[in-house]
N, C-alpha and C positions, 0 to 999 in steps of 0.2 A: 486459354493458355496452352501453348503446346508444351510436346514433351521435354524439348530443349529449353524453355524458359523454370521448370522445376527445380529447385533446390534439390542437390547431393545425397539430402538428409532429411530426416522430418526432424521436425520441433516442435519444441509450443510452449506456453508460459508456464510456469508452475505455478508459481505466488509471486502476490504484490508484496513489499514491506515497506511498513511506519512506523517512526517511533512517536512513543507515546507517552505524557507525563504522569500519568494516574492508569493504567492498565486496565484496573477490572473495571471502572468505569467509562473506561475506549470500548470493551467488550461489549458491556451493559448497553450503549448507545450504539456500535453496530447492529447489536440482537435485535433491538426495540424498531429501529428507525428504519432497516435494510433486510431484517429477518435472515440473518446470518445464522449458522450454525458454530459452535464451539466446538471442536475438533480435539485440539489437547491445550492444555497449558504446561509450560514447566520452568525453568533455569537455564539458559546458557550460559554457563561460568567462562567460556572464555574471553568473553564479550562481557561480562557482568553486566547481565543483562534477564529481565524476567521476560516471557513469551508464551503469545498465543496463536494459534492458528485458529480463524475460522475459513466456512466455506459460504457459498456463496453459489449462484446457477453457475456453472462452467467457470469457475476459479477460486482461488484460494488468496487471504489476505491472514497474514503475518504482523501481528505487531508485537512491537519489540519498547519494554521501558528500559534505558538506561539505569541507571544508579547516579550515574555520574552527568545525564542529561544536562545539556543545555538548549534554549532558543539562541538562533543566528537571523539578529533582525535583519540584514540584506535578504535572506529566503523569506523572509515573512513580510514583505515592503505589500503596500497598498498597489493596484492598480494605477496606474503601467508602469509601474516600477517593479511590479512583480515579478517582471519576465527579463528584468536586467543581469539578474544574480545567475552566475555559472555553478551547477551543479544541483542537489536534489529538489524535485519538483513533486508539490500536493498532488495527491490524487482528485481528482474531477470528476464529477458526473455531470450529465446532458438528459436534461426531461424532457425533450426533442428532437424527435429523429433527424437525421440531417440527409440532405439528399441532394448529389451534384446535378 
């Protein structure tokens, strides 16, 4: 990549966010399953909403329980109707390197 094709600016991700209906048991199953770290938990009142951060090799994941949570079965549709619904998408993982 030359120097004309570089972004302006650097960036990068911060965190992923999920919401979640049971928190400390989202936590409990990232620690166990992905060996995540717990970072902090607390309250964000303006969201009414409880939250955790953990971390992870080179990122950070955020979940976030509602109070007021709901499921939107369009986001939650089976295979291939999964990918009909416009707007928030699961996070994925790949136990398979892919290679063009």
């Amino acid at each position: 990549m030359s120097a004309a094709d570089q972004p302006p600016f650097a960036y990068s991700l911060h965190n992923v966010t999920t919401s979640v209906s049971d928190l400390d048991a989202s936590i409990a199953w990232w620690r166990r399953v992905f060996g995540l770290t717990l970072l902090a938990k607390s309250r964000f009142e303006a969201i009414g909403a409880d939250v955790a951060f953990l971390a992870g090799p080179g990122f950070r994941l955020e979940l976030l329980q509602p109070a007021d949570g709901v499921r939107v079965p369009e986001l939650m549709a089976d295979p291939p109707d999964h990918v009909r619904a416009i707007g928030n998408r699961p996070l994925c993982s790949v136990s398979r390197t892919w290679r063009a």
